[in-house]
Residue, then its C-alpha position, 0 to 999 in steps of 0.5 A: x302388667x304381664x300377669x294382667x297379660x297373662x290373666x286376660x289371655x287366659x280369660x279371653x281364650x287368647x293364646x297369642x299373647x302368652x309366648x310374648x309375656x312369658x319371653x318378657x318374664x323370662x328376660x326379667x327372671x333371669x335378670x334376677x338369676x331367678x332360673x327356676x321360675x324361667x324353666x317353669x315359664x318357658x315350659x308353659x310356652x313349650x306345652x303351647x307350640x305343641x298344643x298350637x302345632x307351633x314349632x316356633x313356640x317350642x323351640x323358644x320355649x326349649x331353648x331357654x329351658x336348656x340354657x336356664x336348665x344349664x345355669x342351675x346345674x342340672x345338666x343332665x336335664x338340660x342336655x336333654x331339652x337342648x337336644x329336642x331343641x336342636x332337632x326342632x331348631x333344624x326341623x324348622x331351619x331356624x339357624x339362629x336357635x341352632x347356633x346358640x344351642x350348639x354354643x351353649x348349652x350343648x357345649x357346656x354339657x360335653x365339657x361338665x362330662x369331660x367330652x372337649x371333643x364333643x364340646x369342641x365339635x358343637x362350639x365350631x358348629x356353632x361359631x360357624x353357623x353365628x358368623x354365617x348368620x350374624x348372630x353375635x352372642x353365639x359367636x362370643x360365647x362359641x370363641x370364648x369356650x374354644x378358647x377356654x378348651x384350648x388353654x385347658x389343653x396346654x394351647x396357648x395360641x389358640x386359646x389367645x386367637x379365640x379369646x381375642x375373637x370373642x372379645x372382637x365380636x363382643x364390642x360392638x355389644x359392650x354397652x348391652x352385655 
């Protein structure tokens, strides 16, 4: 169904309908942990917000790039996508973006090069801008690395305070996650 989608758009010079068939394409590559295929999709929506002057679409597109980028291990790549997003994300005032790059990729790619302050610095950020907004997923994944920071760093309170954070702000997503 979403090639029939994606083949009438193109046929009929719709554009509107390709960054909602490629967000569901997306949720159903990473599913299958089928990341490559999300880069490839979510590039394609990238090229469509700026050839529409759609900052929406390029901010979505990248930060799913970012995120797929990260889960692949490339990350030198993904830091560099995460930071155009996080400078389209800010650009537009799209808080939630915002919280989800700072908690995640950003983040992931400070703590591969060694850079826990960096890292922690982007998690606060991000933690705080998730509970401003009432974004849960930025919050769990911000609590969880802090704590996982925290313990590396021999400190055992805080890492107990932020795992018991993320595990809190978690529930209410139990049977989704």
């Amino acid at each position: 169904l979403l090639a029939q989608v994606e083949s009438l758009s193109h046929q009929n010079d719709d554009k509107s309908a390709i960054p909602e068939a490629a967000l569901i394409r997306c949720q159903v590559c990473s599913a299958k942990a089928d990341f490559k295929s999300v880069v490839e999709t979510m590039a394609e929506v990238v090229a469509l917000g700026k050839e529409l002057s759609n900052q929406e679409y390029v901010l979505l597109g990248l930060e799913h790039v970012a995120t797929s980028l990260v889960y692949m291990t490339r990350f030198d790549e993904a830091k560099i996508k995460a930071a155009e997003g996080l400078r389209v994300a800010r650009e537009i005032g799209n808080r939630e973006h915002e919280a989800w790059l700072l908690a995640m990729p950003i983040a992931v790619c400070h703590i591969r090069n060694g850079d826990f302050a960096a890292a922690r610095e982007a998690l606060q950020e991000g933690l705080q801008i998730g509970r401003k907004i009432g974004s849960l997923l930025p919050q769990i994944t911000a609590a969880y690395l802090l704590g996982e920071i925290a313990r590396w760093r021999g400190e055992y309170e805080s890492a107990l305070s932020y795992g018991k954070l993320s595990l809190e702000t978690a529930m209410p997503m139990e049977t989704f996650l």
